[in-house]
C-alpha positions in Angstrom: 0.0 0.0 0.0 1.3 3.3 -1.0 2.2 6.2 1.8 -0.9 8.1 0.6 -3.2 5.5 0.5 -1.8 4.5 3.9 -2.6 7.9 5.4 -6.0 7.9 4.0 -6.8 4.6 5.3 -5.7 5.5 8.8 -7.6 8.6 8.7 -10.9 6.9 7.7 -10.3 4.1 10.6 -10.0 7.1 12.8 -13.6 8.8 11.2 -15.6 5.4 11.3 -14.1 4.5 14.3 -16.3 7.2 16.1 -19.7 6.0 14.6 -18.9 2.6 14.3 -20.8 -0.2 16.0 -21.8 -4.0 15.7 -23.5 -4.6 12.8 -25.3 -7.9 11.9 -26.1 -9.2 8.2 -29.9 -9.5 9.7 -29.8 -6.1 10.5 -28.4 -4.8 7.1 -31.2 -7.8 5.6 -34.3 -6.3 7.1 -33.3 -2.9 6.5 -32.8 -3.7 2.7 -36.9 -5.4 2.7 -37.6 -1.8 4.5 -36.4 0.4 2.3 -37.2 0.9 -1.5 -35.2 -0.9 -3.8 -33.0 1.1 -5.5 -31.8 0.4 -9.1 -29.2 -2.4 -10.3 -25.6 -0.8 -10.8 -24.2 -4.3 -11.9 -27.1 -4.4 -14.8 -26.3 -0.6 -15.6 -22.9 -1.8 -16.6 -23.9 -4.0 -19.2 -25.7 -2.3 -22.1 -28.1 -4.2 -24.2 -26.3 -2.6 -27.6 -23.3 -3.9 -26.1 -21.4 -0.2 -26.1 -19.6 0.9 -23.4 -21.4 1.9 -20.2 -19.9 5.1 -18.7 -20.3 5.4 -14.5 -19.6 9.2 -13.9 -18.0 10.4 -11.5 -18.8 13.6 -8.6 -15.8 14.8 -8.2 -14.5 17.9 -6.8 -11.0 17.1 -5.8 -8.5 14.4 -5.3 -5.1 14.4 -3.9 -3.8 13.5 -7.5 -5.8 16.7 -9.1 -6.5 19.1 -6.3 -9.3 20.8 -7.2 -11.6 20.0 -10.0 -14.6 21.7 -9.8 -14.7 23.1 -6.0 -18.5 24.3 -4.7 -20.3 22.3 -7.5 -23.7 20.7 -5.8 -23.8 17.1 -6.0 -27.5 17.0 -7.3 -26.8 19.7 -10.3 -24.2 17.9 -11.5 -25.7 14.3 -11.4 -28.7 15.7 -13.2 -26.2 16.9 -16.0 -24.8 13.5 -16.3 -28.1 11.9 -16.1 -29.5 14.3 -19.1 -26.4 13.8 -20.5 -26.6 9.5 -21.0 -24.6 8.6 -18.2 -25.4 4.9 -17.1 -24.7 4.8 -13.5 -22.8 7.9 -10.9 -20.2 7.2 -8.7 -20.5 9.7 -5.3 -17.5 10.6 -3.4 -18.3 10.3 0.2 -15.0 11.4 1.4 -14.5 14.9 2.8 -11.5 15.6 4.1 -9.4 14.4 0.8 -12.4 14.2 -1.8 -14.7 17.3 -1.0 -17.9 15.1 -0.9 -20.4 14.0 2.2 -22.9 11.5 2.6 -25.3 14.0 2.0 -24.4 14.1 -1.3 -25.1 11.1 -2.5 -28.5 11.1 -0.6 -29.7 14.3 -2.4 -28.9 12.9 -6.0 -31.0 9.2 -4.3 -33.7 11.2 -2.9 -34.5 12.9 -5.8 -34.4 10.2 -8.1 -37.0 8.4 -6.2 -39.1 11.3 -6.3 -39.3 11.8 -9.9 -39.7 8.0 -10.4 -42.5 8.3 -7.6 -46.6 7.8 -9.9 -47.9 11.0 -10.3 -44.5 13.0 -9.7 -44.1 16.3 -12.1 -40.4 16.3 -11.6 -38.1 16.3 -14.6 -36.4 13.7 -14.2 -38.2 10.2 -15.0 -34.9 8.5 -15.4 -33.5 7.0 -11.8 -29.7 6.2 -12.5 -27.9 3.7 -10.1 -25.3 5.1 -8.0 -22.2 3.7 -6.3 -21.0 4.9 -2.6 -17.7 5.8 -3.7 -15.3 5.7 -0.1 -12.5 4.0 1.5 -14.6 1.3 3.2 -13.7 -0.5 6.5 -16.6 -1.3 8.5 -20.0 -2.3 7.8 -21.7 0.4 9.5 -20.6 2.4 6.0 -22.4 -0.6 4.1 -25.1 0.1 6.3 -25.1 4.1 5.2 -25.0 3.4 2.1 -28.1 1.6 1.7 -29.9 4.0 3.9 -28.6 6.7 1.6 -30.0 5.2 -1.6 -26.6 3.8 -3.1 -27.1 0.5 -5.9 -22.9 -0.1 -5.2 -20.3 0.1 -2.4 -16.5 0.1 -3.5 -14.0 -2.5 -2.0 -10.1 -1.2 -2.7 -8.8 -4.8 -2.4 -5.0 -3.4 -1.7 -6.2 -1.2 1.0 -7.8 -4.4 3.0 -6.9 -7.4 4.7 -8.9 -10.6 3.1 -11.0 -11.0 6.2 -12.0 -7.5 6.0 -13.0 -7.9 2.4 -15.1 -10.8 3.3 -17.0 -8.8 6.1 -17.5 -6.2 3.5 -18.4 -8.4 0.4 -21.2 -10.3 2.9 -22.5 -7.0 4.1 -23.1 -5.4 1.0 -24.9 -8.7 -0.1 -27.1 -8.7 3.4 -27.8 -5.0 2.2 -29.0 -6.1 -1.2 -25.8 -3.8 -2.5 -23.4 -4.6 -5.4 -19.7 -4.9 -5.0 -17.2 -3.2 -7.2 -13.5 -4.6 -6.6 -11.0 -2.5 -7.5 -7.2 -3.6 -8.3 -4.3 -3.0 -10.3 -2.5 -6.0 -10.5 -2.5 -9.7 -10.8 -2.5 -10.6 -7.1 -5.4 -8.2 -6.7 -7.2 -9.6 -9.4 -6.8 -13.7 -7.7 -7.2 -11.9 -4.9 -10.6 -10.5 -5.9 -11.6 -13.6 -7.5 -11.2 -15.9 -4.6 -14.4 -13.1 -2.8 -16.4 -14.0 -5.8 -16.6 -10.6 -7.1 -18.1 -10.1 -10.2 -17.7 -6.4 -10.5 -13.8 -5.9 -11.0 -12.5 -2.3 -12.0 -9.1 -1.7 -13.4 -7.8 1.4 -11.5 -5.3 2.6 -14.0 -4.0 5.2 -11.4 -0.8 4.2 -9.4 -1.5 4.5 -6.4 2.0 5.2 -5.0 2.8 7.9 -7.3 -0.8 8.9 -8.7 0.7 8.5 -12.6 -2.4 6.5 -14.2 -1.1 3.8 -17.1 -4.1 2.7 -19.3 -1.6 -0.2 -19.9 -2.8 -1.7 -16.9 -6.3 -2.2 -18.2 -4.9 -3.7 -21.3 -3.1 -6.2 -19.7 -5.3 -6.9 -16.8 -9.0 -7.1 -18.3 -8.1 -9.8 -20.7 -7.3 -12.1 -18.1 -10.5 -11.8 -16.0 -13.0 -15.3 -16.0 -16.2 -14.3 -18.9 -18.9 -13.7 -16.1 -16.8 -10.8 -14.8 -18.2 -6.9 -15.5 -14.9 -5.7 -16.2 -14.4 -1.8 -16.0 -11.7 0.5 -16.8 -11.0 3.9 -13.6 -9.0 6.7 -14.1 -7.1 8.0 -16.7 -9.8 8.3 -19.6 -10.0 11.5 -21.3 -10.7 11.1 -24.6 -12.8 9.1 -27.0 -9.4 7.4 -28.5 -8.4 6.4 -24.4 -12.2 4.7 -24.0 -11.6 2.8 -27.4 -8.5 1.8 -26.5 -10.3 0.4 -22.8 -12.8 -1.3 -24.8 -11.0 -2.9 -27.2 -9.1 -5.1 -24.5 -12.2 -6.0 -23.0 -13.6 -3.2 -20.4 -17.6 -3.4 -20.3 -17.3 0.0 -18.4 -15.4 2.9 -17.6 -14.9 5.1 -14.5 -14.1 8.8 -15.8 -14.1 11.8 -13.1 -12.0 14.5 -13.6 -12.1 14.7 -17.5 -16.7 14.7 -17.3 -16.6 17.3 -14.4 -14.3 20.0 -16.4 -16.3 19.0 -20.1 -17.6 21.9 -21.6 -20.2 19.7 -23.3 -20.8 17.2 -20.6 -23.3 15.5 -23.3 -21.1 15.5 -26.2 -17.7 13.7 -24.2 -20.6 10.9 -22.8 -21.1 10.4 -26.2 -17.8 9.5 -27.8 -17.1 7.8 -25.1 -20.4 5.4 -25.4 -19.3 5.1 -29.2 -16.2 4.0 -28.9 
């Protein structure tokens, strides 16, 4: 694990460690029959034309970037997206190194299940499935992610022991959640494999020096098993970087930075879903 990652990882012990308290799979089962059911991120991902499905990203910084788009309201730019053709959002929960909240991702949720509510006169007919996009470590953040309307948690596999994967993997299940692994190597990608995941993303971004290498969804996404969703994070800013993705194998792609600066949010969605 990288020094940054480290940090960040200590730090979000240190956050969750001040909510955090037992939570059972029964609890996180009944409370996914209470609440509405919100829509599939792992369907999103594979489009019936077979193009390439495009999760984007809320983003306002990143220790890599530093600011991207600083003040922008969650829900104003996931209605862009969503007007735009995006096929699932991915939230940033994290504050102190992201910008985002929880909040966040349960302003774009609520709204979507308004305007899919009968009878609603909202403009927005279309609910889009959204993933919690943190540095997981305890189920409790499973369990505010349902609560908060998320389709999707994300487990970093470098940035967790195999036993807390497994907690994680079976909570998000209990919560009637997806799972989206994310690795950037072979080890991660056995690793990932042996927790049954069928959601794996490629993050092209190293890590330990924040350089991103689309090389590394090129020679990763070819060697994941058929029934795996593969998708392709970070580093895709152009039409000619999401056809070169797709043509080793990437069902999906992550994209962040390059959707939040587009001056035609619409128009980059759409090479991107051609290529």
């Amino acid at each position: 694990m990288s020094d940054k990652l480290a940090e960040i990882m200590a730090h979000k012990r240190l956050e969750v460690a001040a909510r955090a308290r037992a939570v059972s799979l029964e609890e996180l089962a009944a409370l996914d029959a209470r609440l509405p059911r919100p829509p599939s991120f792992a369907a999103a991902l594979r489009r019936a034309d077979g193009s390439l499905a495009v999760i984007a990203e809320i983003k306002r910084r990143s220790p890599s970037a530093g600011d991207i788009k600083a003040g922008v309201s969650a829900l104003d730019q996931a209605l862009r997206y969503q007007s735009s053709g995006a096929d699932a959002l991915s939230i940033l929960t994290d504050e102190k190194y992201f910008g985002g909240t929880l909040a966040d991702l349960e302003s774009v949720t609520a709204h979507f299940r308004a305007a899919t509510a009968v009878g609603s006169s909202l403009p927005a007919p279309r609910a889009i499935p959204c993933i919690r996009k943190d540095f997981m470590v305890h189920p409790i953040q499973v369990l505010e992610a349902r609560q908060a309307g998320a389709s999707a948690i994300l487990i970093i596999v470098r940035a967790l022991e195999d036993a807390d994967i497994r907690v994680l993997h079976e909570a998000a299940r209990a919560a009637g959640l997806d799972a989206l692994f994310e690795i950037h190597n072979e080890a991660e990608l056995d690793r990932a494999l042996a927790h049954d995941a069928t959601l794996i993303g490629v993050n092209n971004r190293d890590l330990a020096i924040f350089k991103c290498d689309l090389g590394l969804s090129e020679r990763l996404i070819p060697k994941f098993p058929a029934h795996v969703t593969a998708i392709s994070e970070s580093g895709i800013f152009t039409a000619a970087d999401a056809a070169r993705v797709r043509a080793c194998g990437a069902h999906a792609i992550l994209c962040g930075e390059a959707l939040m600066k587009a001056p035609d949010t619409a128009a980059l969605l759409a090479d991107f879903h051609r290529a």
